[in-house]
N, C-alpha and C positions, 0 to 999 in steps of 0.2 A: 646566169649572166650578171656581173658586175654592174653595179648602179653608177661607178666610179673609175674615172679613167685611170688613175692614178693608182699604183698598187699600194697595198697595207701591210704591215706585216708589227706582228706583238710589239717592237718597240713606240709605237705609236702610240700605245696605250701606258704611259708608264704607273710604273709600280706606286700605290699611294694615291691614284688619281679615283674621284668618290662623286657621284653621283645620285640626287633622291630624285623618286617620283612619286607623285599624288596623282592618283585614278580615279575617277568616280564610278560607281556603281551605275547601273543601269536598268533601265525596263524596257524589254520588246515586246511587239506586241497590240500593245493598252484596247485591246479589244478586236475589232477587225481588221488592226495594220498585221497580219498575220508574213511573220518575217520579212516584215521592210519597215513599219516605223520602231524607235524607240525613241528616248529621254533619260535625260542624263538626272542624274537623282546627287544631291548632295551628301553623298555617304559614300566614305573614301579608304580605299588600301596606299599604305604605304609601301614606299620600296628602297632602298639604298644600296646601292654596290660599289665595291670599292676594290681597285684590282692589286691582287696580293702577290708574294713573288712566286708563289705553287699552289698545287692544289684548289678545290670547291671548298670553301665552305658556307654552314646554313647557320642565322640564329632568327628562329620565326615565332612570333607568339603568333595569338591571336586566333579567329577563324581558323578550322582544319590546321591552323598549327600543327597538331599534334599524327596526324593521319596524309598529312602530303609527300611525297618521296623524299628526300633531303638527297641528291642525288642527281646525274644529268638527266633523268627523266622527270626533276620539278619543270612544271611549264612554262615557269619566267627562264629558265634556262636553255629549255628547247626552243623559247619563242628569241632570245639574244643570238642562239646558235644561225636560225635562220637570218635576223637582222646583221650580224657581220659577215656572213657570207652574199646576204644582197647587196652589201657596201663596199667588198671587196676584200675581206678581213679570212685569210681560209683558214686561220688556227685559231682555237676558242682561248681566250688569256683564260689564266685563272684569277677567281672570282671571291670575293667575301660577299653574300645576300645576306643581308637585315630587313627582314620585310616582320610587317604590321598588318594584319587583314582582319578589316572590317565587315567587310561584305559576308554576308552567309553564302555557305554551300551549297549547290543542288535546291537554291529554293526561287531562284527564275528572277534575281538581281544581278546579272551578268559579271557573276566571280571569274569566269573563268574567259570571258572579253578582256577584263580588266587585268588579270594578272599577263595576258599575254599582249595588253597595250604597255603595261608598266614596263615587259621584258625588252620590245623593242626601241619605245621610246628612252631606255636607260642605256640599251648597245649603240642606241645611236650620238647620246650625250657623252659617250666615251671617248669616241673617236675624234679626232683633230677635226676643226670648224667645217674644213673643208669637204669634210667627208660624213660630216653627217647628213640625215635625211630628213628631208620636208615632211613635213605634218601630212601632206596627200601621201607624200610612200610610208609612213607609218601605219594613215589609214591601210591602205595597199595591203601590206604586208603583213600587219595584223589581222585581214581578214582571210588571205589566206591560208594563214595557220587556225584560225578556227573555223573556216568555210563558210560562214552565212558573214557581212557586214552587220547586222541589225540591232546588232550591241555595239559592235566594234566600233562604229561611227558614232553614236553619244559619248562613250570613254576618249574617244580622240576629240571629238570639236565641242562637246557641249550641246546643251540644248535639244530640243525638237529633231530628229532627224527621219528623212525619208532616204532610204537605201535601195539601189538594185545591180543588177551584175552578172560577172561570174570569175572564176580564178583566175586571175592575172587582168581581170579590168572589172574593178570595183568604181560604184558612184554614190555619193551624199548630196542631198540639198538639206542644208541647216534652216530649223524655222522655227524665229524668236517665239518664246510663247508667251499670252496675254498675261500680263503681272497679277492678276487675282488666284493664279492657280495654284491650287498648294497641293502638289503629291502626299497622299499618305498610305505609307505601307503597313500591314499587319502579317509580320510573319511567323508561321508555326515550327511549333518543335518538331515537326515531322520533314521529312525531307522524297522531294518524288526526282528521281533522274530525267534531265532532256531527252534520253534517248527510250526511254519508258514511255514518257510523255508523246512524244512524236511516233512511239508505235503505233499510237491509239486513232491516229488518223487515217481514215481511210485514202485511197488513191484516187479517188474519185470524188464529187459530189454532185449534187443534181445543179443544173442551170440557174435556175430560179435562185438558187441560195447565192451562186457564184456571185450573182448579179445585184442580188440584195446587200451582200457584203461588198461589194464595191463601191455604194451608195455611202456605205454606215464609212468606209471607211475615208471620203472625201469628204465627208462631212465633219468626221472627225479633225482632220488638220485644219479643217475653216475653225471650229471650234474649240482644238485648243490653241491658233493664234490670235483669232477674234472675237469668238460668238459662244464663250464659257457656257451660256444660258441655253444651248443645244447639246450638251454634252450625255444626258439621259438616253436620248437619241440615240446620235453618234456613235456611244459605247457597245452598240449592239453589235456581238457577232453571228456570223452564221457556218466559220470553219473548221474551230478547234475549239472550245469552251468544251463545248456541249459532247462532244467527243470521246476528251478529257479525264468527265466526271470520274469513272470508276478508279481513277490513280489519285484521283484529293478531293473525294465528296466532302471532306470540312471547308474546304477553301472554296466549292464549288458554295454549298449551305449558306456561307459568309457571303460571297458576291451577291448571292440571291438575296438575304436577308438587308443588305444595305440598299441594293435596289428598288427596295419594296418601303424603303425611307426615301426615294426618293433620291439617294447616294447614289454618283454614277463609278459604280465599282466594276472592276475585270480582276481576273488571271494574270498578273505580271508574269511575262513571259513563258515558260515550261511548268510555271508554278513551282510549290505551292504558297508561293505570297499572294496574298490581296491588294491591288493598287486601287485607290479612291484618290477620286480628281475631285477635291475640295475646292470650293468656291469661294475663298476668303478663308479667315481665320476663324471664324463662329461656327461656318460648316465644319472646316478640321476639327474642333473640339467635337461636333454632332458623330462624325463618325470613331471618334476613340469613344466617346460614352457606348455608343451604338456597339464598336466590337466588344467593351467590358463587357454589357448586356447579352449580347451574345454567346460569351465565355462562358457565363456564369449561369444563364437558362437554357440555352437552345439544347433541344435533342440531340441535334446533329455534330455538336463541338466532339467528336468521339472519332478516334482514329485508333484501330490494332484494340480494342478495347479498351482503349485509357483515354480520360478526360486532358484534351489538349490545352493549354497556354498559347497567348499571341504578344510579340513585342510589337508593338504599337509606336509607330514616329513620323510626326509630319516634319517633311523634310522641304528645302529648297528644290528649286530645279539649278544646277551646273549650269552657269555658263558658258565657260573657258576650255572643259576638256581635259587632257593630263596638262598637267605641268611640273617641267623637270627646272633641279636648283640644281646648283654648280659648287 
């Protein structure tokens, strides 16, 4: 069904008309918000589309560049197919994509949220004023082309997000987070799939832990909008970490070993990144020493039997969300 009284049709889009979007990357997760909270991370894909008189075409560096389809089964383009036909659009224009991707692959920084917020949020910048859609049907409709909200709503609004739902009635509540927090990621040259990841769960778990994790995880949003100095706490899970372990015992090794500094480290999302909730700019320096040191001694930095590498970046927390230029 049409979001749009009004019918569309390819001339609406004319030829030469360009569009960019900036996504931010994302973490779900950060411990016990296990698929409903995330945070929007200050590290961003680009995107530009610009409608030509025929044909798809691709020019992509960057991230998976090199390994993503160039083709109508790239994501930005199956996630634009959906957004003009929720607008009322039933023929797909053709497309020039110039995307930049920052974000890594497969490694639990919502790449694949992001490319299919940038997809809808740029089919909807296309279209004539009147027919574009509001920032809640991007949310919407973004999440149901990836099926969980949990990234989807930090790449769309920014910030802290608590998410729940189901397809076709998706919800956020946005929650500002306290200005001493500084996200830092540390990600490996290894790569574990969400769907790998999520095998490893069982369907069950016992009461006790359900209950325990519910605690850690109220606590958690008190503590990263208010009470930083509870975060050790907080980050405890009892659903999926532990799980996990046999798909990223180095990232698993690394949470543990920052923890035991005192770092309140987790699993960003499916993994295998490490996210640390730094407490000011003196702890973000404490935990890049702490992963060099890591790198460089620990046992456990060993994955397929080769000595791993971690990019290391304290970042901002996102604001604002995507934002599309004209």
């Amino acid at each position: 069904m049409s979001l749009n009284s009004m019918p569309l049709t390819l001339t609406d889009i004319p030829v030469g008309k360009t569009v960019t979007v900036k996504v931010p990357a994302s973490s779900a997760n950060l411990g016990p918000g296990y698929d409903t909270l995330g945070l929007a991370l200050g590290y961003y894909d680009e995107l530009t589309v610009e409608r030509i008189a025929e044909g798809l075409e691709f020019e992509l560096s960057g991230e998976g560049s090199d390994t993503v389809p160039r083709n109508e089964n790239h994501l930005v383009v199956r996630s634009m197919r959906v957004a003009f036909e929720k607008a009322g659009l039933g023929e797909f224009p053709a497309l020039r994509l110039t995307a930049h991707n920052r974000i890594p692959h497969s490694r639990g920084m919502g790449s694949s949220a992001s490319a299919i917020v940038a997809g809808v949020a740029a089919a909807s910048a296309l279209l004539p004023e009147y027919a574009r859609l509001s920032r809640d049907q991007i949310f919407q409709i973004a999440s149901d082309v990836e099926g969980h909200p949990d990234n989807v709503a930090p790449s769309v609004y920014g910030s802290l997000s608590i998410s729940w739902g189901e397809l076709g009635g998706w919800h956020s509540l946005i929650v500002p987070v306290h200005p001493t927090i500084v996200p830092v990621v540390a990600v490996p040259d290894y790569e574990v799939s969400t769907k790998l990841a999520r095998s490893l769960i069982p369907a069950e778990i016992p009461h006790g832990q359900a209950a325990a994790n519910s605690g850690r995880a109220a606590l958690l949003i008190q503590s990263l909008a208010q009470a930083p100095e509870h975060l050790m706490d907080a980050t405890v899970d009892y659903l999926h970490q532990g799980y996990r372990v046999p798909a990223m015992e180095p990232s698993a090794a690394l949470v543990a070993y920052l923890r035991e500094q005192q770092l309140p480290a987790v699993i960003s999302g499916a993994g295998p990144t490490v996210l640390t909730f730094a407490r000011g700019a003196k702890e973000a320096s404490r935990v890049c020493e702490f992963v060099e040191k890591f790198t460089a001694e620990h046992p456990g930095n060993i994955f397929e039997n080769r000595h791993l590498s971690w990019r290391v970046m304290p970042l901002e927390i996102d604001g604002e969300g995507v934002i599309v230029t004209q």
